[in-house]
C-alpha positions in Angstrom: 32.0 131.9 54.0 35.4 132.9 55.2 39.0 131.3 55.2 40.2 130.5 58.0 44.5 131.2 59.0 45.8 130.0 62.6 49.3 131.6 62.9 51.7 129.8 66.0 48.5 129.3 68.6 49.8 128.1 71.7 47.4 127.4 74.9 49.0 126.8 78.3 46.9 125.7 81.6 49.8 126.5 83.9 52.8 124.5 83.2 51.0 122.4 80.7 51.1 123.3 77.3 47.6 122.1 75.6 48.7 123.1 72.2 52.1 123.9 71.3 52.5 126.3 68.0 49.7 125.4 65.5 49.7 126.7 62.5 47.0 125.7 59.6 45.0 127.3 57.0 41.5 126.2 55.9 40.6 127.5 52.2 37.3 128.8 52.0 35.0 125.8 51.3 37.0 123.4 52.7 36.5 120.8 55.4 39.4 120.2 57.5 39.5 117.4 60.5 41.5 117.5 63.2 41.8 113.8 64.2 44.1 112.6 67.3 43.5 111.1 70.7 41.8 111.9 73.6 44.5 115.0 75.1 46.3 116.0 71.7 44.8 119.7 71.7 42.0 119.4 68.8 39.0 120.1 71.0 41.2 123.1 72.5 42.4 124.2 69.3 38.7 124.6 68.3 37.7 126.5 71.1 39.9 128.7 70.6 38.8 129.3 67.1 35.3 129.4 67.9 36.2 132.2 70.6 34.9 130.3 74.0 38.4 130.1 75.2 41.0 132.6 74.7 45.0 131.6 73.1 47.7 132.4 75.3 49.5 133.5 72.5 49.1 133.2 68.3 46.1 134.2 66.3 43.4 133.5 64.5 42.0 135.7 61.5 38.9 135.2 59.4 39.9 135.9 55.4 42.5 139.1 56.7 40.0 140.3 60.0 42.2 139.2 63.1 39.5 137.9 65.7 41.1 136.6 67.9 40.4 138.8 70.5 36.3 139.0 69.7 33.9 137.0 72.3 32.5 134.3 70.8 29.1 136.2 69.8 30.6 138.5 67.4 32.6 135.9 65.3 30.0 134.7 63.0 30.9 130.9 63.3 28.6 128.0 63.4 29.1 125.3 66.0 27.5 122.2 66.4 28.8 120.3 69.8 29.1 116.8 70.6 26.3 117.1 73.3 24.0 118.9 70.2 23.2 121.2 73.2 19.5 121.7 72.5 17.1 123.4 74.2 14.9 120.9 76.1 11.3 122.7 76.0 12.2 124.5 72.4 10.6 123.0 69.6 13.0 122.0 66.6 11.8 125.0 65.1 12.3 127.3 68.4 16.0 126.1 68.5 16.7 126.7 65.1 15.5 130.3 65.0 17.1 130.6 68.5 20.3 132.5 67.1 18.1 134.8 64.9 16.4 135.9 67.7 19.2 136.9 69.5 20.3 139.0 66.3 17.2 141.0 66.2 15.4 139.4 63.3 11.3 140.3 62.8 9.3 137.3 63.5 8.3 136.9 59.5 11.8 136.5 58.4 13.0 134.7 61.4 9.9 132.1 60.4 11.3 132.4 56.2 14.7 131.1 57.5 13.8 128.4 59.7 11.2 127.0 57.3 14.4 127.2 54.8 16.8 125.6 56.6 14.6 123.3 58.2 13.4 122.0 54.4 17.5 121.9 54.0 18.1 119.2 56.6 14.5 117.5 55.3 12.7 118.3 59.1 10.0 120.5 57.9 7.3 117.7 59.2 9.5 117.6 62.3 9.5 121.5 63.2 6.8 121.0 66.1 8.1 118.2 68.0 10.5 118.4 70.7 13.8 117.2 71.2 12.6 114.4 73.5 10.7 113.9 70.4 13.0 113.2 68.3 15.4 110.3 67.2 19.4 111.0 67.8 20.1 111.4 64.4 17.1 114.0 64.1 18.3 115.5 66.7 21.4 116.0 65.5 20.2 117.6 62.2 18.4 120.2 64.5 21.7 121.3 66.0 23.2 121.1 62.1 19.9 123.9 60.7 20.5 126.0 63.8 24.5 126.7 63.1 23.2 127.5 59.7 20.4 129.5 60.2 22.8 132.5 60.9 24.8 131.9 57.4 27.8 131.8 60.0 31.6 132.7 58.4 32.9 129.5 59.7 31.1 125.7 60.3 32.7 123.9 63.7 32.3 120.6 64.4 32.9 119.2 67.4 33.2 115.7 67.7 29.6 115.7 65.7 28.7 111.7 65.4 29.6 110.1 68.6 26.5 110.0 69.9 24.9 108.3 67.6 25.0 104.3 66.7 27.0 102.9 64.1 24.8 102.8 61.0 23.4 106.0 61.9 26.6 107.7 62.1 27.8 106.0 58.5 24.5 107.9 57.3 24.0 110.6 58.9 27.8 111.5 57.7 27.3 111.5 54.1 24.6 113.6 54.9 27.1 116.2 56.7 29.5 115.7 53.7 27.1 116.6 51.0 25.5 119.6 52.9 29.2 121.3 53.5 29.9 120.6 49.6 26.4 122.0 48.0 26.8 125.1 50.3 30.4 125.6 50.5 31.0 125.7 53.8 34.4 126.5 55.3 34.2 123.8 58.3 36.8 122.6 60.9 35.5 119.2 62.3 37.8 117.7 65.7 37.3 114.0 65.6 39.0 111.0 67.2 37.4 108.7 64.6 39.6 107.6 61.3 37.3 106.4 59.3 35.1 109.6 60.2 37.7 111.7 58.9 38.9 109.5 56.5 35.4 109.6 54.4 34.4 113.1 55.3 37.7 115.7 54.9 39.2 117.6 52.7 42.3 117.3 54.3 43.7 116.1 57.8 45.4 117.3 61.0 46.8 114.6 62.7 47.7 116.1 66.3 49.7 114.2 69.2 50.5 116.1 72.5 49.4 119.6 71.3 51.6 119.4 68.2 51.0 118.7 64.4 52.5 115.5 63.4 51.3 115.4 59.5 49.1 117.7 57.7 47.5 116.1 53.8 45.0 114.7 52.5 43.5 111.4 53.9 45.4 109.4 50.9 48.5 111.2 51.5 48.3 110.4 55.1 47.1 107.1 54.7 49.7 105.8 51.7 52.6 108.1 52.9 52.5 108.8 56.3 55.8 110.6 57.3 55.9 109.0 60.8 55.1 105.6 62.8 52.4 107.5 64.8 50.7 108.7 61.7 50.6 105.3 60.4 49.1 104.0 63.1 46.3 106.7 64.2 45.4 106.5 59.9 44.2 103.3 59.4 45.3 99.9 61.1 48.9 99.2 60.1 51.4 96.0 61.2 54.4 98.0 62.4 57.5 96.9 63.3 61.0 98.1 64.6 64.1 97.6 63.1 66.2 99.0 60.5 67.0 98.9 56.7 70.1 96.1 55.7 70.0 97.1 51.9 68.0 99.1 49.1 65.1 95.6 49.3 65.1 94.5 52.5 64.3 95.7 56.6 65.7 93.5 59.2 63.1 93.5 62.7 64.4 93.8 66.0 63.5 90.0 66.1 65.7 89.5 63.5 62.9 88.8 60.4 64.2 90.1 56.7 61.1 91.8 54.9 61.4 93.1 51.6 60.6 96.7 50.8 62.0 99.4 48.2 62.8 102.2 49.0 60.3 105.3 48.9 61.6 108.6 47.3 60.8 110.7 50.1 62.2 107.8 52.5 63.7 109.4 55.5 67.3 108.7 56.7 65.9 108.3 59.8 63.7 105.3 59.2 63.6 103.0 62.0 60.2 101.2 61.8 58.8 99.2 58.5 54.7 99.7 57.7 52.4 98.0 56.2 48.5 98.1 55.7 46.8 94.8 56.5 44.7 94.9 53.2 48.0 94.9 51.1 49.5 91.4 52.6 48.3 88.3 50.7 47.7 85.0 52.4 47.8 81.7 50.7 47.5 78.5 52.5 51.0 76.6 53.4 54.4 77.0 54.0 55.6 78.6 50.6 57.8 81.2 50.4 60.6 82.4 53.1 57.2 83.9 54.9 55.4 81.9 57.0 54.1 80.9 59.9 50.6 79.7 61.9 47.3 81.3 61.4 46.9 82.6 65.7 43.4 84.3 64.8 40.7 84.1 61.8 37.6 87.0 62.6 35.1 86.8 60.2 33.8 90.6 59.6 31.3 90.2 57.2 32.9 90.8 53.6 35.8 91.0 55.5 38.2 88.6 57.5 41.3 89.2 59.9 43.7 86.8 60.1 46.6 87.3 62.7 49.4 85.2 61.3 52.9 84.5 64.0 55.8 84.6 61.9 59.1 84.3 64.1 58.2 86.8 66.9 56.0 88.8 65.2 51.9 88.9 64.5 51.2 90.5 61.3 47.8 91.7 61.0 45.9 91.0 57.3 42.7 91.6 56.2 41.3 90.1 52.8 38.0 90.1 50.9 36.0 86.9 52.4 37.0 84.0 50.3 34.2 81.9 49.0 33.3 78.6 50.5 35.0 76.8 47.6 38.3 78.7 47.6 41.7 77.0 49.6 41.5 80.4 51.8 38.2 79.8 53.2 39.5 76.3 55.1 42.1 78.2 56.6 41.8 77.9 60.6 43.9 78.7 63.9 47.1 76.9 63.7 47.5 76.5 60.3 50.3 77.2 58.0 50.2 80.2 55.6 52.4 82.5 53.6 52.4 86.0 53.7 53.5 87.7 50.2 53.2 91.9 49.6 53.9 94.1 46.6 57.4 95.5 47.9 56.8 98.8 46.9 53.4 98.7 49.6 55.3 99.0 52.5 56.8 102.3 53.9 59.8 102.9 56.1 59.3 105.5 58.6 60.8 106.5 61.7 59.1 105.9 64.9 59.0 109.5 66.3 58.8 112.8 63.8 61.9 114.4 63.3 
């Protein structure tokens, strides 16, 4: 496997600039996620990486070898696509070995390979069916062996689960996950799914309009996000605009006084106070100078949301389902509750990077 250095990449499509100056190196071994929404540049960032789609200026290099100039074919990379892009009257086995056939291999080792890789993604049973044959998350395992196969420099993944249902994609990604850790693979995944990248990188690339907005790790981004975008696309968050009044409290636009201490890294330019749902507590009543009446209650399994109106603003908070005897599980739309928070959980951040 290879590292992986993008140095100032910029893509234009006429006036519009798709991405804007990236620059980001992946260490070898590591898996990297570009997460943003649907527009930001990620899925144009990897194809320019992957070589289908040439920079307009920048470059991307492979440990020192500059290829960004070299046709897709002679990168060495490994890309599994969104579609899984298998070939329809192939066998799992016959798309697998597809790429080694194209590189010349002799039928005996071509067959070594696939039977290895195809044991690797536990389909050897599976090698004769079809795709038709197959389940979407079997499927999708065929398109994982045949990037492999070719023991490329660089894994791509492109949007690699969103075909797939629910539960299948919870599995089917810690399956992903362990594969890229036992082999090492140096992997840049584009997702538009948090939790997807939350659970599966290394680190993250949170990209809005073409442009890096916060590279870290996902519990860097998700305890310290610099900005309110950040916060938001990370996780849910209650955010709300205002400023700071003193060193323990933020005053909302609305006029609401929340306390909150202030973060070493804080930035003078902090307009907008954040707050996970899961670190709010809710007790029943109309203690406290917090409180207000109970506009939503979603049960969620081991979960519930409760949307709670204080003033003129809805604070989202989600706690561990209360038992049936507990004062929390009564709790219904239109009642009284307090909010209470540790005040070193929220953050102040401003509401655009800077």
């Amino acid at each position: 496997m290879a590292s992986l250095s993008i140095e100032n990449l910029t893509k234009r499509f006429g006036t519009s600039v798709a991405v804007d100056g990236l620059d980001l190196a992946v260490q070898e071994g590591e898996l990297v996620a570009l997460l943003g929404p649907s527009g930001c540049g990620k899925t144009t960032t990897l194809r320019m990486v992957a070589g289908f789609l040439p920079p307009t200026s920048g470059r991307v290099l492979f440990d020192t070898e500059d290829v960004t100039r070299l046709p897709a074919h002679k990168r060495s990379t490994g890309m599994v696509f969104q579609s899984y892009a298998l070939f329809p009257h192939m066998t799992a086995a016959q798309n697998v070995g597809f790429g080694l056939e194209m590189r010349g291999l002799g039928a005996a080792e071509r067959q070594a390979q696939i039977e290895k890789v195809l044991k690797l993604v536990r389909l050897s049973h599976l090698a004769a069916r079809f795709p038709r044959e197959l389940s979407g998350g079997q499927q999708q395992r065929v398109a994982l062996a045949r990037a492999l196969v070719i023991k490329p420099k660089l894994f791509l993944l492109d949007e690699p689960l969103s075909n797939l249902d629910a539960k299948l994609r919870a599995e089917v990604r810690i399956e992903i996950r362990a594969l890229q850790q036992r082999l090492g693979l140096t992997t840049l995944m584009v997702t538009h799914d948090r939790e997807e990248a939350l659970t599966m990188a290394d680190r993250l690339v949170v990209m809005e309009s073409g442009r890096v907005r916060q590279i870290g790790s996902p519990r860097d981004l998700y305890d310290a996000p610099q900005d309110a975008f950040v916060a938001d696309f990370v996780g849910r968050c209650n955010i709300l605009a205002g400023r700071r009044e003193s060193e323990t409290q933020f005053r909302t636009e609305s006029g609401l006084v929340l306390s909150v201490d202030i973060a070493p890294n804080e930035s003078k330019n902090a307009n907008a106070f954040a707050l996970r749902p899961e670190r709010i507590s809710i007790q029943p009543g109309a203690k406290g100078d917090l409180h207000g009446a109970v506009q939503a209650v979603t049960y969620l399994g081991s979960q519930t949301e409760y949307h709670v109106r204080i003033g003129e603003e809805i604070f989202v908070v989600i706690q561990q389902t209360p038992d049936a005897n507990e004062p929390l599980a009564s709790v219904r739309p239109e009642d009284q509750v307090s909010l209470h928070w540790d005040r070193k959980s929220p953050r102040l951040v401003p509401q655009t990077s800077v």
